[in-house]
C-alpha positions in Angstrom: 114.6 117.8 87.6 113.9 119.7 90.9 116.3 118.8 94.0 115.0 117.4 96.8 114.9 121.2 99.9 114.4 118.6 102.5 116.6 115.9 104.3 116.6 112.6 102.5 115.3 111.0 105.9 112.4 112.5 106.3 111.2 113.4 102.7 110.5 110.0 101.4 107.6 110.1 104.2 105.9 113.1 102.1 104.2 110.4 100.2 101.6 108.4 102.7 101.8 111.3 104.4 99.8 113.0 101.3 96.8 110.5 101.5 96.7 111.0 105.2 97.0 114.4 105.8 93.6 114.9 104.2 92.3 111.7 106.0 93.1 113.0 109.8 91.7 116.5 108.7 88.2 114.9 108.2 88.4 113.5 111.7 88.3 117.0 113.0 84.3 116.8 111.4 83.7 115.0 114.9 84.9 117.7 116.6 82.1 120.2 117.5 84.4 123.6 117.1 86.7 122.5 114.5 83.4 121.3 112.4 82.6 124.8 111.8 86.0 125.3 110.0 86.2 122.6 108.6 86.2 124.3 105.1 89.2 126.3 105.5 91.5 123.2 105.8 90.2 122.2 102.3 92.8 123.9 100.1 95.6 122.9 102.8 94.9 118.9 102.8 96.5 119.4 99.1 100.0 121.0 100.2 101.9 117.8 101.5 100.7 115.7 97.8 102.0 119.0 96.4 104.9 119.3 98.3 105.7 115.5 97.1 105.4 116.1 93.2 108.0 118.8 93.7 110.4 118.5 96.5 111.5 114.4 96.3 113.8 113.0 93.4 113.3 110.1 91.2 114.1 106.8 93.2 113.0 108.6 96.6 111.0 105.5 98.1 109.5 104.2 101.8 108.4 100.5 102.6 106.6 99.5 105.4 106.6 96.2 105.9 103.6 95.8 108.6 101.2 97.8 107.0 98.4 95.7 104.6 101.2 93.3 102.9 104.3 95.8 102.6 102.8 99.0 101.9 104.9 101.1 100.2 105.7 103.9 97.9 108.1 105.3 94.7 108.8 108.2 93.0 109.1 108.0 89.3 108.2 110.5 86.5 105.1 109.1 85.9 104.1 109.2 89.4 105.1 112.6 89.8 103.4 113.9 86.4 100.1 112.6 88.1 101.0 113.9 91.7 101.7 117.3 90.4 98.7 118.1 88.8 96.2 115.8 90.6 97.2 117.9 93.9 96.7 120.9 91.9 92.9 120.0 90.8 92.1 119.1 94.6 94.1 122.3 95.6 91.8 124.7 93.2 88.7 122.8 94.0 89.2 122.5 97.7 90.2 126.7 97.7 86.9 127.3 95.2 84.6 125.1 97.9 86.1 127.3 100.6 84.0 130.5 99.3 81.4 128.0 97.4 79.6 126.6 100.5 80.7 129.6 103.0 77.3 130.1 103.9 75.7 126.5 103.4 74.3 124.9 106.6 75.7 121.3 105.3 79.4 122.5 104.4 80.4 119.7 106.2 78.3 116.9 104.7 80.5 117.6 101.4 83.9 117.8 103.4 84.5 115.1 104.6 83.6 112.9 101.7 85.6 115.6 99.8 88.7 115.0 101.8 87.9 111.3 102.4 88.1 111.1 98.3 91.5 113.0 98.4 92.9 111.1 100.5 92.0 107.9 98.4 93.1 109.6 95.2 96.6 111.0 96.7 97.4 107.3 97.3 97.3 106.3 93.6 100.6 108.4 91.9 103.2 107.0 94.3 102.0 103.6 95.7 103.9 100.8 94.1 102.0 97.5 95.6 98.9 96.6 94.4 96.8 96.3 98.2 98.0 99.7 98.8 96.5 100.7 94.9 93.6 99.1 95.5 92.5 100.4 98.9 92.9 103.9 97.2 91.1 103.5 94.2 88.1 102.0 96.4 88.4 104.9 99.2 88.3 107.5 96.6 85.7 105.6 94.5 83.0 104.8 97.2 83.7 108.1 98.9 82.6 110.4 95.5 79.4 108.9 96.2 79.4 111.6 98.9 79.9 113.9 96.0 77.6 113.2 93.8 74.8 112.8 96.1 75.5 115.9 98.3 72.4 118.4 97.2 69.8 115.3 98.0 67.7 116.0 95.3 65.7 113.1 93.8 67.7 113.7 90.0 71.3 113.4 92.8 70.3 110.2 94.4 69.6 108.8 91.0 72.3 109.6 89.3 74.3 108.6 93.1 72.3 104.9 92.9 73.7 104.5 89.1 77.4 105.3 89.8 77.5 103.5 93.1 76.3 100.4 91.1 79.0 101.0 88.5 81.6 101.4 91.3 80.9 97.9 92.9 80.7 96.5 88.7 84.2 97.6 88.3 85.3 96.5 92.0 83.8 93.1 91.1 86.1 92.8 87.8 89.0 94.6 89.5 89.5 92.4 92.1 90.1 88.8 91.4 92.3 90.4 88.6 94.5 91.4 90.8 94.3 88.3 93.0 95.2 86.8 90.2 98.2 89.3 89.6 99.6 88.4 93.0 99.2 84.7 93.5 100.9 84.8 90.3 104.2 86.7 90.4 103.8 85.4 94.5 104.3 89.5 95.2 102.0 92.3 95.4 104.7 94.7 93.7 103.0 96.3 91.1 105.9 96.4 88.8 106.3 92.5 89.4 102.8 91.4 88.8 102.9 93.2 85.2 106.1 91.9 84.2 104.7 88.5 85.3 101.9 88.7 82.8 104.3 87.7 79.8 105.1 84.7 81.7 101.9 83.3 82.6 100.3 80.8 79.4 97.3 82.5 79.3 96.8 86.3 80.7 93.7 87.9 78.9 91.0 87.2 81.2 93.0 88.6 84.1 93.9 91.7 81.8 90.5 92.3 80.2 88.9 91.8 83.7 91.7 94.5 85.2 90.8 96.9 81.6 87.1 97.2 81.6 87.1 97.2 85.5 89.3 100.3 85.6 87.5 101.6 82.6 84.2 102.0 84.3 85.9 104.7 86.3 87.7 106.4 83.0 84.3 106.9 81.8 84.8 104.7 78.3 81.8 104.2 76.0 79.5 102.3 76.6 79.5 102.5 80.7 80.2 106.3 80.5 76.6 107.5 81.2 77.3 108.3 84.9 79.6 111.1 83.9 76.6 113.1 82.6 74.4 112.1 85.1 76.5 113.0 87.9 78.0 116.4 87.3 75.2 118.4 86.6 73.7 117.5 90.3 77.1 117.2 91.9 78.4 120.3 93.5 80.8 123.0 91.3 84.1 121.6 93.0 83.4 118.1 93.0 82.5 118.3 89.7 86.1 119.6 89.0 87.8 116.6 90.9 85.6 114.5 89.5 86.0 115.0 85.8 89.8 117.1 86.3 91.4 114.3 88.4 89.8 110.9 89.6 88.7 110.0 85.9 92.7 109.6 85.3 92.7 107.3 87.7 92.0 104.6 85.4 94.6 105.9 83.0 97.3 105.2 86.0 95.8 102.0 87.0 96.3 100.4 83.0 99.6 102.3 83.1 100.8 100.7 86.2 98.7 96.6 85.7 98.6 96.3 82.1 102.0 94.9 80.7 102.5 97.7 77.7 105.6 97.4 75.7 105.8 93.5 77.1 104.0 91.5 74.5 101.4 92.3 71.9 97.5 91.9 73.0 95.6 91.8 69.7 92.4 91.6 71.0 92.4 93.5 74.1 93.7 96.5 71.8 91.5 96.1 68.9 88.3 96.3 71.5 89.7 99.3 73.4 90.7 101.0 70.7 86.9 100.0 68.7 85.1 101.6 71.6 87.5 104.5 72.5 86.8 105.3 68.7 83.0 105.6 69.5 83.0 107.2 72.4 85.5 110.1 70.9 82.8 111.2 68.6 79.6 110.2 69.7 80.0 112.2 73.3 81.2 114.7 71.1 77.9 114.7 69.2 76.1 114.1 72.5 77.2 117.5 73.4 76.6 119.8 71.4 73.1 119.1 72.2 73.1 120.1 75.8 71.8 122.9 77.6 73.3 122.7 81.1 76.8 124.1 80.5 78.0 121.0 83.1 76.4 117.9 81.4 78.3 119.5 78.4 81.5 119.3 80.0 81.0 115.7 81.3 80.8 114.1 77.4 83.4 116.6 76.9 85.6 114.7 79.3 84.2 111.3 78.2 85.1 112.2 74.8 88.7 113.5 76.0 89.5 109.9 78.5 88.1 107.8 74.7 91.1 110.1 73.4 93.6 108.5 75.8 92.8 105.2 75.3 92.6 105.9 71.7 96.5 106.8 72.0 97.2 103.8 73.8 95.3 101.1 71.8 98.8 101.4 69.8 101.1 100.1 72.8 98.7 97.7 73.0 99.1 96.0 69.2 103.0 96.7 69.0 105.3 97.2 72.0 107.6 99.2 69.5 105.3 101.9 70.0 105.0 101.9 73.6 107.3 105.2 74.4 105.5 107.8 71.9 102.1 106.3 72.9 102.8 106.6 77.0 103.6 110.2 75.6 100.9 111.2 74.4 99.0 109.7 76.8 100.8 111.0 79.8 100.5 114.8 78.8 97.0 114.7 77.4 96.4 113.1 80.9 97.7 116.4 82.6 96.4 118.8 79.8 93.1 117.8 80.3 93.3 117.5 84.0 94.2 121.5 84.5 92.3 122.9 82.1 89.2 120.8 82.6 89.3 121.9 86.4 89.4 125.6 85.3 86.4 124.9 82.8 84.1 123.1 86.0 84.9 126.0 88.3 83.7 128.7 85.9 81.1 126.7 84.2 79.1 128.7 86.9 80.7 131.3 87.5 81.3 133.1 84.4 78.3 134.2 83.7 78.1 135.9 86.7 81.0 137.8 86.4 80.3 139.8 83.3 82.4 140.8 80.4 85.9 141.2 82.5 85.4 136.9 82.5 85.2 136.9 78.5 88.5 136.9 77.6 89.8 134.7 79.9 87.1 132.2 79.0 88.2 132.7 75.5 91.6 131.7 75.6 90.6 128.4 78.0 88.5 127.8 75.3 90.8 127.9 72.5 93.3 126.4 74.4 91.2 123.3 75.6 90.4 122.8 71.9 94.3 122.8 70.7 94.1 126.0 69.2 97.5 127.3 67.6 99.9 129.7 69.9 98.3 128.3 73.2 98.8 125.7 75.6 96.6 123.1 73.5 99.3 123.0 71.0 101.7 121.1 72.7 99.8 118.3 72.4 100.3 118.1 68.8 104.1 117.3 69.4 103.7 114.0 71.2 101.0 113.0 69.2 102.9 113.7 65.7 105.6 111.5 67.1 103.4 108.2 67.8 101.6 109.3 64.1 105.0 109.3 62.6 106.3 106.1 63.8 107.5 103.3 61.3 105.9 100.7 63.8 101.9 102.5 63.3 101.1 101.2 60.0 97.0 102.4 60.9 98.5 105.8 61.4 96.1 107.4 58.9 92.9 106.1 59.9 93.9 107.4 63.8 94.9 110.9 62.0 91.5 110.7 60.5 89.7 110.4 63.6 91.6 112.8 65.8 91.0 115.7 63.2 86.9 114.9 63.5 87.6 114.7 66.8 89.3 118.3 66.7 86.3 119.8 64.6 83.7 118.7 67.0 85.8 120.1 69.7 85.7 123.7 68.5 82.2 123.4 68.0 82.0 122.5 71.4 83.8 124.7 72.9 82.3 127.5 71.0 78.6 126.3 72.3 79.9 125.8 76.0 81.1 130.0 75.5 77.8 130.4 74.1 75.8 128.9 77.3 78.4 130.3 80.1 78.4 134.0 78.2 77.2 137.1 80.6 73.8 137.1 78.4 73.3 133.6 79.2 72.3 134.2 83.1 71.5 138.2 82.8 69.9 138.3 86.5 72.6 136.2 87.9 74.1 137.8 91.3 77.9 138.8 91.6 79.7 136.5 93.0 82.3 136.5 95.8 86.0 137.7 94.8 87.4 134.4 96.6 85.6 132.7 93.5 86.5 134.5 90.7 90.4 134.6 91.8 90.2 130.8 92.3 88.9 130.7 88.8 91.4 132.9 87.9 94.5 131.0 89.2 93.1 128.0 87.6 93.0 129.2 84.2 96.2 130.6 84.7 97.4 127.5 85.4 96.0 125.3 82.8 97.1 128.5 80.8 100.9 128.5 81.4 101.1 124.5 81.4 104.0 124.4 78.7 106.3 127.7 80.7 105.2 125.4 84.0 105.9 121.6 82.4 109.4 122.3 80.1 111.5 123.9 83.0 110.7 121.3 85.2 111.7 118.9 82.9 108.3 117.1 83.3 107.1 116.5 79.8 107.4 112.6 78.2 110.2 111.9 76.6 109.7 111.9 72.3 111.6 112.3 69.5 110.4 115.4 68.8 111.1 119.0 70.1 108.4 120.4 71.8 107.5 123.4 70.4 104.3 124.7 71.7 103.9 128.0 69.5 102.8 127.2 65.7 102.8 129.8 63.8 100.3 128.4 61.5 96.3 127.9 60.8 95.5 125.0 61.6 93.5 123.7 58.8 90.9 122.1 61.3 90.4 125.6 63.1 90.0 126.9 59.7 86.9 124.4 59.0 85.3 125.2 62.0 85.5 128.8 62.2 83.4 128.6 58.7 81.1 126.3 60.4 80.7 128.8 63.0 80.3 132.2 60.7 77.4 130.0 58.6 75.5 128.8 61.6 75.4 132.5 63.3 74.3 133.4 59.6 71.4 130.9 58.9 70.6 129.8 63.1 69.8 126.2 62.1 67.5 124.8 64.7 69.3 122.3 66.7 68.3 118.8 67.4 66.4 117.5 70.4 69.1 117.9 73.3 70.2 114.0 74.0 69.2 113.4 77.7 72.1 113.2 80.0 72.7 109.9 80.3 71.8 109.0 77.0 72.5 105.2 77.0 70.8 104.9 80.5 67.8 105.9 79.3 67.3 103.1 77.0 68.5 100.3 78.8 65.6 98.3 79.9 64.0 98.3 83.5 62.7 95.7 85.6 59.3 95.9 87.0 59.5 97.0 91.0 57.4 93.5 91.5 60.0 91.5 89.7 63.1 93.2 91.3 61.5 92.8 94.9 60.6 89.1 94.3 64.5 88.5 92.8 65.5 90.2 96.3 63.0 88.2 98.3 64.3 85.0 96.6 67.7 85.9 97.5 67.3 86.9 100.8 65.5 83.4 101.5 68.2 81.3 99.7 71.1 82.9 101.8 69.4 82.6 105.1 70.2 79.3 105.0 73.9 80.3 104.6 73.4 82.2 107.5 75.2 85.5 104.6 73.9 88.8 104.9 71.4 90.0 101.6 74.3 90.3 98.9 77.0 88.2 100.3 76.9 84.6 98.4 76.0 86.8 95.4 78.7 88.4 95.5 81.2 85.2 97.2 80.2 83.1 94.3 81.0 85.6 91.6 84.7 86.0 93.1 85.2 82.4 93.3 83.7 82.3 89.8 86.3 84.2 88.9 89.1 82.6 90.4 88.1 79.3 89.1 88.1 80.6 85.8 91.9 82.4 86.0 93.3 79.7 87.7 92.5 77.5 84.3 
């Protein structure tokens, strides 16, 4: 593990001070002359998060005891595996939005929520009290809104109304789960409230509420449809935080509230792992429908978060496999973080660069979809060991699903080459050099994850040796590459491309009179309160709540 370069007294501070670095560098948006720079301190507002993954030790920790109810902040390998390459994502977006929105007129309409977000998101990794948590994950949640809505267009506010509605849905189940958490272990230590959980008679509501509330954000089937709704309006670089780092967020929050490895939760893991299982191929399927090169990429990353869970639904049903699954977790977390950054930042921009952007494209590609001899294979290692375990008696069925799940993800990849390719965008204009070496260091990056991971001594502990080079076909590749070589031979028409969204579009819509005479109705029943429009709505559903987990 690294050594810490920097007195013991003052690197412990390294950690707030990486959510508010970014924080007091969107203040300077009020000032007139600093305004117009604004976008050059982007890529910096990353370098003290950064700074923190690498330079403090395991155990390096800070309380302060007036701040919220004892704010306060650890080190541990999980929190540095998420520090490290969450920073990186907001360090590759915030240098590719530098040369991205260089000539916009509202550059600083998307940096501030930009940094605002950051600053939220840089809270999560090392915070170890659960009001400290909490105000990040809302910061970074209500501020993407920002994000998503930034180019104003009719298609952005819509798709900025849906995921601002499915923010406040997960706040809603979120919070009086953790309420519950700290009345309970009478702390707001995270580690506390989820060893508490095994001693309180009846947990699940509390722990489903705290799962699906966390999983709104994760993107898991069936409340997933903002992903493809929101990156193909949301600006290149928030796209890439989006998808590359807050998504994980979720992963963290079950990780740090839900008690893995503490007692068994049947029916918690049976549901998760029912609808991770449908997400993982349907997305997939979704796809390889789409035209817009971005939309693909969001149910690729639905399809890649249903994977996670998918891995650990197992920690759920038996603590014995708790280790292997964390794992696998843990490095397809980071995995798909890098190299799902590099894929949003040249989702764009490859087509525009000509045939020098091929190869590199290529080998992202191939690497994103586990290919043999790249950085994808590593993957394999962690996930063999949780397949292998005597404890994982559904081991087959799991195998079963994640080689489908490995087909469809060469196909997809091979269509998302295919839609980003030169040809694709023949009259598309050069674009800066600033953008293509951002793109570049990215892929690097997600590239060179195993020679960046293994000397750092940052990859989850297994039973197995990782050993990232295979020097065999994988059978699955095999299977596709036919698949390939027949449909370039007979160009099968494909289907109808699925709508982005898909789901959305078939829920079913109130008429405008009925939804302004439900608003009317409730405006006139909470006058008498004296509430504002939303307020006993909203008071009665958290008392609701409480009443319920207090049973």
């Amino acid at each position: 593990m690294i050594s810490p370069m920097i007195s013991p007294m003052i690197s412990p501070w390294l950690m707030p001070l990486a959510s508010l670095f970014p924080l007091l560098l969107a203040g300077c948006a009020a000032h007139r002359r600093l305004k117009e720079h604004i976008l050059l301190l982007l890529p910096l507002a990353a370098l003290p998060a950064l700074a923190a993954g690498l330079l403090l030790p395991d155990g390096a920790s800070i309380t302060l005891p007036n701040a919220l109810l004892e704010a306060s902040w650890t080190m541990d390998p999980t929190g540095r595996l998420f520090q490290l390459f969450t920073a990186s994502g907001w360090l590759f977006a915030g240098l590719y939005a530098v040369f991205y929105f260089k000539t916009d007129p509202h550059k600083g309409r998307f940096a501030v929520p930009f940094l605002i977000a950051m600053s939220g998101n840089f809270l999560l990794p090392t915070t170890s009290d659960a009001v400290t948590f909490y105000s990040g994950f809302a910061v970074m949640s209500f501020a993407s809104w920002g994000l998503v809505v930034h180019s104003g267009t009719e298609e952005a506010r819509r798709a900025g109304r849906i995921y601002l509605a499915l923010v406040v849905l997960g706040e809603l189940m979120v919070f009086p789960g953790l309420v519950k958490g700290v009345l309970w272990a009478e702390t707001a230590d995270l580690a506390a409230i989820r060893t508490h959980w095994a001693l309180d008679p009846d947990p699940r509501l509390q722990i489903f509420l705290i799962f699906f509330g966390f999983a709104i954000k994760a993107g898991l089937f069936p409340l997933h449809f903002w992903l493809p709704l929101a990156h193909p309006v949301a600006p290149t670089p928030a796209s890439a935080v989006l998808s590359g780092c807050m998504v994980k967020a979720g992963l963290l929050a079950w990780i740090r509230l839900i008690p893995l490895g503490e007692f068994p939760m049947p029916v918690l893991g049976h549901t998760a792992a029912g609808l991770a299982a449908c997400g993982l191929i349907l997305s997939l399927l979704c796809g390889l429908t789409q035209t817009n090169p971005k939309a693909l990429l969001a149910y690729s990353s639905v399809s890649k978060m249903s994977l996670i869970v998918l891995l650990l639904a197992p920690a759920m049903l038996e603590p014995a496999l708790t280790a292997p699954a964390l794992a696998a977790a843990l490095l397809y977390a980071g995995f798909h973080s890098l190299h799902k950054t590099a894929l949003f930042l040249g989702s764009t921009l490859t087509a525009k660069l000509g045939s020098r952007a091929q190869l590199p494209l290529l080998l992202l590609c191939a690497s994103f979809a586990g290919l043999p001899w790249l950085s994808g294979a590593l993957l394999k290692v962690p996930i063999k060991a949780l397949h292998d375990h005597i404890a994982f008696p559904g081991a087959n069925l799991y195998l079963n699903l994640f080689n489908l799940a490995a087909f469809l993800t060469l196909l997809l990849m091979a269509r998302f080459f295919m839609l980003t390719r030169p040809a694709a965008n023949p009259a598309a204009p050069k674009p800066s050099r600033g953008l293509a070496l951002t793109w570049g260091l990215a892929t690097l990056t997600a590239l060179a994850m195993p020679a960046l991971l293994i000397p750092l001594n940052l990859l989850p502990a297994t039973d197995t040796v990782y050993t990232p080079v295979k020097p065999w076909l994988d059978p699955v590749f095999a299977l596709a590459l036919v698949t390939l070589i027949l449909y370039s031979a007979i160009r099968p028409r494909l289907p109808r491309p699925v709508p982005p969204g898909d789901l959305f579009h078939i829920l079913p819509r109130l008429p405008c009179g009925s939804l302004n005479r439900l608003q009317t109705a409730i405006q006139h029943m909470e006058s008498h309160f004296s509430r504002p429009a939303g307020g006993l709505i909203y008071l009665s559903l958290i008392l609701l709540f409480l009443l319920l987990i207090r049973q």
